[in-house]
C-alpha positions as CSV (number, residue, x, y, z in Angstrom):
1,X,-16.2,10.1,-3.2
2,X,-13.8,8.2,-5.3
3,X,-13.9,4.5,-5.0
4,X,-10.0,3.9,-4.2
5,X,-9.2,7.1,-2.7
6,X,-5.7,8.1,-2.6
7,X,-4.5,7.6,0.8
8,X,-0.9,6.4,1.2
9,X,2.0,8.7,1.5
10,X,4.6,8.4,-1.1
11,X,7.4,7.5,1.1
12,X,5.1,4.8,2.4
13,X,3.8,3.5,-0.8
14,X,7.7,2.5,-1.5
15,X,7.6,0.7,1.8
16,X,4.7,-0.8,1.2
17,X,6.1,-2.0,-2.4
18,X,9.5,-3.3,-0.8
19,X,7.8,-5.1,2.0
20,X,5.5,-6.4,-0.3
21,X,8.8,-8.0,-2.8
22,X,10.2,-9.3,0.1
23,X,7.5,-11.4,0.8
24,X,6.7,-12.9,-2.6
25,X,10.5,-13.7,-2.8
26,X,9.9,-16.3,0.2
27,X,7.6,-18.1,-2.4
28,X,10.5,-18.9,-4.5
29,X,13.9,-18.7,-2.1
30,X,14.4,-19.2,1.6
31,X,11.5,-21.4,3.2
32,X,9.9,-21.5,-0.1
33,X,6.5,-20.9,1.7
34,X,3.3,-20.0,0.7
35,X,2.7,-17.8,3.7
36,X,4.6,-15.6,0.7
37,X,1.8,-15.2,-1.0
38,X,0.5,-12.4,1.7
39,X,3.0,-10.3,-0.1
40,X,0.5,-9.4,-2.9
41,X,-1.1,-7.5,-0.4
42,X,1.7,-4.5,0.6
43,X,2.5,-4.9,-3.1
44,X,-1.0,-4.0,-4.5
45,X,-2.0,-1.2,-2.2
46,X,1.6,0.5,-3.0
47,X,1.1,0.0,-6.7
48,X,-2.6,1.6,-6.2
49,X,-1.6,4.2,-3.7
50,X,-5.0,3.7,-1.9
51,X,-5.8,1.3,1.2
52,X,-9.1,-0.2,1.9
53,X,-8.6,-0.8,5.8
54,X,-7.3,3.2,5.7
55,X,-10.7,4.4,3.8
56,X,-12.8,1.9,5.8
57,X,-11.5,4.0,9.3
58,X,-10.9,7.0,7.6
59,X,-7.3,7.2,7.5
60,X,-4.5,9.1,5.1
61,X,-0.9,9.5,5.2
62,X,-1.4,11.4,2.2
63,X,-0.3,15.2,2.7
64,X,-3.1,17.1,1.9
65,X,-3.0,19.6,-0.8
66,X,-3.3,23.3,0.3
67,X,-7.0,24.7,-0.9
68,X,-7.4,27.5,-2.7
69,X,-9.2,30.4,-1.4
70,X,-11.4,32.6,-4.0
């Protein structure tokens, strides 16, 4: 068992990375708030491709590869 397991779909990995821009940019224009901050979050776990709250309840998005049968 890896320790950051690779559990985010790709399509949602871009989401996440978007989502997670678009909150760090309310740190420096619009309100200007640090609620902007929370952005780091989405960001990271895109970048990584693996989500803690997914592996703690066992979770994936990530298609799983086919096995191969000998």
């Amino acid at each position: 068992m890896s320790i950051l397991p690779r559990n985010e779909h790709s399509i949602e990995r871009v989401v996440r990375v978007v989502l997670g821009l678009a909150l760090l940019l309310l740190v420096v224009v619009g309100p200007k708030t640090p609620w902007g901050l929370l952005g780091l979050v989405p960001l990271a776990t895109g970048l990584i491709g693996s989500c803690p709250a997914y592996t703690l309840f066992g979770i994936s998005t990530c298609p799983t590869k086919p096995t191969i049968a000998s």
